[in-house]
Each structure stands twice: as structure tokens, then as C-alpha cells.
C-alpha positions in Angstrom: -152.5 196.5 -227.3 -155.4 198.7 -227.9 -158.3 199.6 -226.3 -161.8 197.3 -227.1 -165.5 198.0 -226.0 -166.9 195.2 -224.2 -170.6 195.4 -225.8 -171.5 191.9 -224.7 -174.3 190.0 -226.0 -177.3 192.1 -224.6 -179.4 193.7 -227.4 -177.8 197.0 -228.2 -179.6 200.0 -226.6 -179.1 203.7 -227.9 -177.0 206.0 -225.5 -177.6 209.3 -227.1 -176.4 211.4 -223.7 -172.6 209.7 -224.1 -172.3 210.3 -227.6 -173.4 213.7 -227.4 -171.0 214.7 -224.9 -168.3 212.9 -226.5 -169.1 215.2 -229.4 -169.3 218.0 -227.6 -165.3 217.2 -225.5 -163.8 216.2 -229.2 -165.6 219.7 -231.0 -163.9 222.0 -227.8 -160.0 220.2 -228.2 -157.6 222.5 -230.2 -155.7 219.8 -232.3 -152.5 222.2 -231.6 -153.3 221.2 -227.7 -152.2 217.7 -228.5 -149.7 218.1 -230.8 -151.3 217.9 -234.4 -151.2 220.1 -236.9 -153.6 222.9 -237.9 -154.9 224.0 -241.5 -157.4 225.4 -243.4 -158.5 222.1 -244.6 -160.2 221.8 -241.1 -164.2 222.2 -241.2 -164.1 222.2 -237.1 -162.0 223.4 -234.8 -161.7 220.4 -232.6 -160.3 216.9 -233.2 -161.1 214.6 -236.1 -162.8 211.2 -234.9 -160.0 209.6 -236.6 -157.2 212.2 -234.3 -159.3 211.4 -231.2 -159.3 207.0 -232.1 -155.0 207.4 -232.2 -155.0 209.4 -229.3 -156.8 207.0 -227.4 -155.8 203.8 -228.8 -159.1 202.6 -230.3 -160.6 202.3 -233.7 -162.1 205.0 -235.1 -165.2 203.0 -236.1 -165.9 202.5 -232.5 -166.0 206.4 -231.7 -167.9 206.2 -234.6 -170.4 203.5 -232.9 -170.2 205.4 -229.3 -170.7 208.9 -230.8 -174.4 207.5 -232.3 -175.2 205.6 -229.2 -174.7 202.7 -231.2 -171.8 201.1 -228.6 -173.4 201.0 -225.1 -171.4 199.3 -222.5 -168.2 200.7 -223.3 -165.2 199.3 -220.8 -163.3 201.2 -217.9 -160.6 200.9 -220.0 -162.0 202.8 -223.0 -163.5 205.7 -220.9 -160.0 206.3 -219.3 -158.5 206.3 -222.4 -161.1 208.8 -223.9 -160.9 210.9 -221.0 -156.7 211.3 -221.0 -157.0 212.4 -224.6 -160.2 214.2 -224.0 -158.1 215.8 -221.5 -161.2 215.9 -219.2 -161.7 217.6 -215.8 -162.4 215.5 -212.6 -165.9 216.4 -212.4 -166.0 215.4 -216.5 -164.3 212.3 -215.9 -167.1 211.4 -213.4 -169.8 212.6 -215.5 -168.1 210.3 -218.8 -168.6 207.2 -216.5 -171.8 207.9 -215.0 -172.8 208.5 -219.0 -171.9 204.9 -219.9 -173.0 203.3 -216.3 -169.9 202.0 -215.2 -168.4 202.7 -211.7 -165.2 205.3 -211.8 -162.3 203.0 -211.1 -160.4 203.7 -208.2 -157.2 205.8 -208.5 -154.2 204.8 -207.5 -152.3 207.4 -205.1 -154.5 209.7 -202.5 -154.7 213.0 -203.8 -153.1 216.0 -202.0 -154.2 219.4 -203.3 -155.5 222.3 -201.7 -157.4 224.4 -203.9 -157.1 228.3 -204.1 -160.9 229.0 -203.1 -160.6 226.8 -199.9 -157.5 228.2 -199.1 -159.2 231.6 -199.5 -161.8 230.6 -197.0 -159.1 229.9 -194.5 -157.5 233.2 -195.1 -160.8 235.3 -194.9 -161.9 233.6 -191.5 -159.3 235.0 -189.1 -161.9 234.9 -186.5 -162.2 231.7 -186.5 -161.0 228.8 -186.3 -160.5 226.8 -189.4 -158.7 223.3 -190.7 -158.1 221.6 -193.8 -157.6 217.4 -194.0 -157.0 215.7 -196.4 -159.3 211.9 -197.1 -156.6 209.9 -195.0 -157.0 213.2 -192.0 -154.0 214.5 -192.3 -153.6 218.6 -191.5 -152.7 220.3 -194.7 -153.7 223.6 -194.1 -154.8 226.3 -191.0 -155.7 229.3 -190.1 -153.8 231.4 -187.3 -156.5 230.7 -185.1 -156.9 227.4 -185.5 -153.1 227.1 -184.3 -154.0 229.3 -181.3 -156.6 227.1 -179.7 -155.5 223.9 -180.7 -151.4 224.2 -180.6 -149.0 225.0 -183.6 -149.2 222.3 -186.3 -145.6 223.9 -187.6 -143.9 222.2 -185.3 -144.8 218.8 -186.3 -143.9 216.5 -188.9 -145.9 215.4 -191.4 -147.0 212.2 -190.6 -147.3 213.5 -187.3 -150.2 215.6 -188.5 -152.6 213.0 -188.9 -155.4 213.2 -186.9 -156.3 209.7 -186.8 -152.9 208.5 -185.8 -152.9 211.5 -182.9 -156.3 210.2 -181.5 -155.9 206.6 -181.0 -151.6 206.4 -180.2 -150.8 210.0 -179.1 -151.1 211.8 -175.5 -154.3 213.1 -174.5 -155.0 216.0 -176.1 -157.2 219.5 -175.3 -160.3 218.0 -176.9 -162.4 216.4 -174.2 -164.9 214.1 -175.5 -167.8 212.4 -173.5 -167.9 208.4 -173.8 -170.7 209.1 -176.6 -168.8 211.3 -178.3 -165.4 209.2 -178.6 -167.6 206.3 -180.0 -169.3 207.9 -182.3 -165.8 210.3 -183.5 -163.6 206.9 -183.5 -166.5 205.2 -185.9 -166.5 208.1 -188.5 -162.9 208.3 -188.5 -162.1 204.8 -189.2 -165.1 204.7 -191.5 -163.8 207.4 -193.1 -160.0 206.0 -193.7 -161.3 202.3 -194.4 -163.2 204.4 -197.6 -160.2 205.9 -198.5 -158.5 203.2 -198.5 -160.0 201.5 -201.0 -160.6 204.3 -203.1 -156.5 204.8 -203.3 -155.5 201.4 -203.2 -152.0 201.7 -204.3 -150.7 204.6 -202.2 -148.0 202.9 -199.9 -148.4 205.5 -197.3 -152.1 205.6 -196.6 -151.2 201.6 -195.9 -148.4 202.3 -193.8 -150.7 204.3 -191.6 -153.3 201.6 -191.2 -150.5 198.9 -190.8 -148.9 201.0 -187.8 -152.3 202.4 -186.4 -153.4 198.4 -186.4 -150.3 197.4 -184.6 -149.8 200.1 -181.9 -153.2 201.0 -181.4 -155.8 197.7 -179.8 -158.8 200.0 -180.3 -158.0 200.7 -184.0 -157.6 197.2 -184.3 -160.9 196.3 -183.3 -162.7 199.1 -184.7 -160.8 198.5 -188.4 -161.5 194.1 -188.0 -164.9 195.3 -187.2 -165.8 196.8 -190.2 -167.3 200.0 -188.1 -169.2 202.1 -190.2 -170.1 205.6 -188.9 -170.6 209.2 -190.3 -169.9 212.7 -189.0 -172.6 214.9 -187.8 -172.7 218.2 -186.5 -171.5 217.7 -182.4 -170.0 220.0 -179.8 -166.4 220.0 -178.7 -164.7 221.0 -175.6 -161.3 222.3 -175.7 -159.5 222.9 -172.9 -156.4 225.5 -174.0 -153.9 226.5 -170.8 -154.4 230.3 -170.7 -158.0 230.5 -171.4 -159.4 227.4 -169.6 -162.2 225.1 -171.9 -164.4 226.1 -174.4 -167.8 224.3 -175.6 -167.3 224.4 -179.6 -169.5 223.7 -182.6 -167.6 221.6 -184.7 -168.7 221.5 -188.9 -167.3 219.6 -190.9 -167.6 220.7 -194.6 -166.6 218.1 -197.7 -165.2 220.1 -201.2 -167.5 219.8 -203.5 -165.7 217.2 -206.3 -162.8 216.7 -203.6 -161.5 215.0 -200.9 -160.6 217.6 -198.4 -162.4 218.0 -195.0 -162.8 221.8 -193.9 -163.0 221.4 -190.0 -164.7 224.9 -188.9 -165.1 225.4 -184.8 -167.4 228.1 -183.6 -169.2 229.6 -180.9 -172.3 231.3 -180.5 -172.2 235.0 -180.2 -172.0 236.5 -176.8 -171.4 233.1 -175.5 -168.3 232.5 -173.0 -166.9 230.2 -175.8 -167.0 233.1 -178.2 -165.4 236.0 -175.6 -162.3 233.5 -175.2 -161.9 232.8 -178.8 -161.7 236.8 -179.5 -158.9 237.0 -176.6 -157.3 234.0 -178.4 -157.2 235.7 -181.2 -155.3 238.6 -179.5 -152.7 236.0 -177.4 -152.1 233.7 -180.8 -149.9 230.4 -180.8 -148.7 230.1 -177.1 -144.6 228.3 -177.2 -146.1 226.1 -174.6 -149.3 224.2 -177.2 -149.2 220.9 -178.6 -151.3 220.8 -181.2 -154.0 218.1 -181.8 -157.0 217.2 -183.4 
């Protein structure tokens, strides 16, 4: 079955903007990039309304009617098909549904992917310490300092990487929070997964974790039936590592820009006490004795 717009009976109002864009996405797609032949009979370079309609399983007269703002409530269906044979970006993809005013559907598996330019910035920040989560706040990627202060994420599974899952069923770890501080952590965290959750509805793991976080953890429990709603702001944590005793650390956490990764990034001030043992950390590296943790 083919794709349909869902026009509705409201009095058709022109959407320029869309059909403009979808203009400018068909003009910029090499026919060869899709499999279709190339000649000299072509007056443009791009794809053909009538190429783009069979690629996306809709009738051409409704690319027609979108391309001159003639079709304006076109269906989540439609723009997903026009954006797999548009072959659109993420960032496009948003930018195609803002266009026609309907809400991006959720996908259906969380997305795991570190890109290169954040995993630059973990490589150029040797001094300090850096971590990279993914929306469910699972460790994907460190620096060699981060490891240091925090314990050796190496020697963990997986699963067993999960922040949320090593706060609320784990040991205690070397982050010391105040009573505040674990309310106000605990509500962004859980805020945080219960969004992701229903952005990635269909990923069997990121359910798993809730289903096992809601049955071995009572605080969880109550903060997930609860419907907690909290956000992350810029706070101060104290680590206590074995050799160098506790340091009071500025925690930022940064978003990627069109992403889903957290960039966790601990600092101290300069010439502070904090900073001194971070430089001899630095020197020491991953101790055999750390156990990592968030």
C-alpha cells in the first residue's frame, strides 16, 4: 500500500517553506545514488518528481501538490517516506517535520554512536577528566583521566556501565553526594531515562533496564511511579579516590548538539587543592585497586 497525505477538510493554506526545500533535497540527489539511470536527456541533475513519487511510494501529483504548497498537512507517514528517499540527514529529517508541523515520530531502537568530533574532544582533554553517555547513561566512551579518578570502566561489562543502574542497586561509590544533591541527581536521572524511553520505544534493552531497576531498586520504583521530573544543572561533586583522598569537582554536563550523548566534564579551579590532585592523578593513572562509578 502506498503512501497518502491526510489534507483533511480544513481550507487549504499555502506552505511555500516545505515545498521549497523539497525542491531544493530532490534538485541535490544524483539519480545514479539511487539506482536510476543517467542521460543526456536530463535538464537537472537531481531526481525527476515522477523518480522521487516511486521512490517513496506516493503519486507523483501529490509531490506535485506539496512542491507548490498546495498539500499542507502531509502525514508522518509521507514525510518518512520522503525523507528515506530523500536520503536526508538527522538534522534534515527534523527540519522536513518541523516544515509540515507534525511531531518527528519516535524511533524505534536507542541510538549508540559516538561521533568523531566528540571523540576528539575526549582525546584533546588529557588533563581532564572527561565521559561520554549515551540517552539511557550508559559509559560509551573516556578519557584516561576520567578512568584515574573514577576507577577503570574496562573492566566492566556493558550493562554494567550504566550509570543509572550503578547509583540506585550498586555499592557505594567515590562520589559523595549531600541529601540535596542525591534528590535533585536521582530526579534528573530518572527524568532523563523516562524521556528516553518513550522516545525509543521499541528497544528491548532500554526496557529491560527499567523493568530490573523497578524491581531491585524501591527508590527507583517510587521515583519512576512518581512521574519525577527533574533537570541537570551545573553542581559540585566530591570524589573521594584512595591515594589522593576527596576532591570538590565541577561537574558540566554538555548535550551533542542533534544527538543524544551526554559529555560529563569534571573540573577544578586553578590552583585549587582539587586541581593539584587531579595533576598527580594524571601522573599515578588507573590504580588495580578502582572500581569505577558514576
Amino acid at each position: 500500500m502506498s503512501a497518502h497525505g491526510t489534507d483533511g477538510g480544513h481550507p487549504p493554506q499555502s506552505n511555500s517553506d516545505l515545498g521549497d526545500a523539497l525542491r531544493r533535497w530532490r534538485d541535490r540527489m544524483p539519480p545514479a545514488d539511487v539506482g536510476l539511470p543517467t542521460g543526456r536527456n536530463r535538464r537537472a541533475p537531481g531526481l525527476r518528481r515522477e523518480e522521487l513519487a516511486v521512490l517513496a511510494g506516493i503519486s507523483a501529483e501529490y509531490i506535485v501538490r506539496l512542491e507548490q504548497g498546495r498539500a499542507t498537512s502531509p502525514s508522518a507517514q509521507v514525510l518518512g517516506a520522503l525523507s528515506r528517499a530523500l536520503q536526508l540527514s538527522e538534522a534534515e529529517r527534523r527540519h522536513l517535520f518541523a516544515l509540515a508541523g507534525q511531531p518527528e515520530p519516535p524511533e524505534g531502537h536507542l541510538r549508540i554512536r559516538l561521533t568523531p568530533g566528540v571523540q576528539r574532544l575526549v582525546d584533546q582533554l588529557p588533563g581532564t577528566p572527561v565521559g561520554v553517555y549515551d540517552a539511557a547513561w550508559t559509559l560509551l566512551a573516556w578519557n584516561r583521566l576520567y578512568a584515574a579518578l573514577l576507577g577503570d570502566p574496562s573492566t566492566l561489562a556493558h550493562r554494567e556501565r550504566n550509570l543509572v543502574r550503578q547509583h540506585f542497586t550498586a555499592p557505594p561509590s567515590r562520589v559523595r553526594h549531600t541529601a540535596g544533591q542525591q534528590a535533585r541527581f536521582e530526579a534528573a536521572v530518572v527524568s532523563d531515562l523516562r524521556a528516553t524511553r518513550a522516545r525509543y520505544p521499541k528497544d528491548a534493552a532500554l526496557r529491560s533496564l527499567v523493568a530490573d531497576l523497578c524491581s531491585t531498586s524501591p527508590r527507583f520504583a517510587a521515583l519512576w511511579d512518581g512521574h519525577e521530573v527533574g533537570e541537570h544543572a551545573l553542581h559540585t561533586k566530591t570524589v573521594h579516590h584512595p591515594d589522593v583522598g576527596p576532591l570538590d569537582l565541577d561537574c558540566d554536563i554538555l548535550t551533542e548538539p542533534g544527538g543524544d550523548l551526554r559529555i560529563v566534564i569534571l573540573t577544578a579551579p586553578p590552583g585549587s587543592d582539587a586541581a593539584s590532585k587531579l595533576q598527580l592523578l594524571n601522573v599515578i593513572g588507573i590504580q588495580t585497586s578502582s572500581t569505577p562509578r558514576r
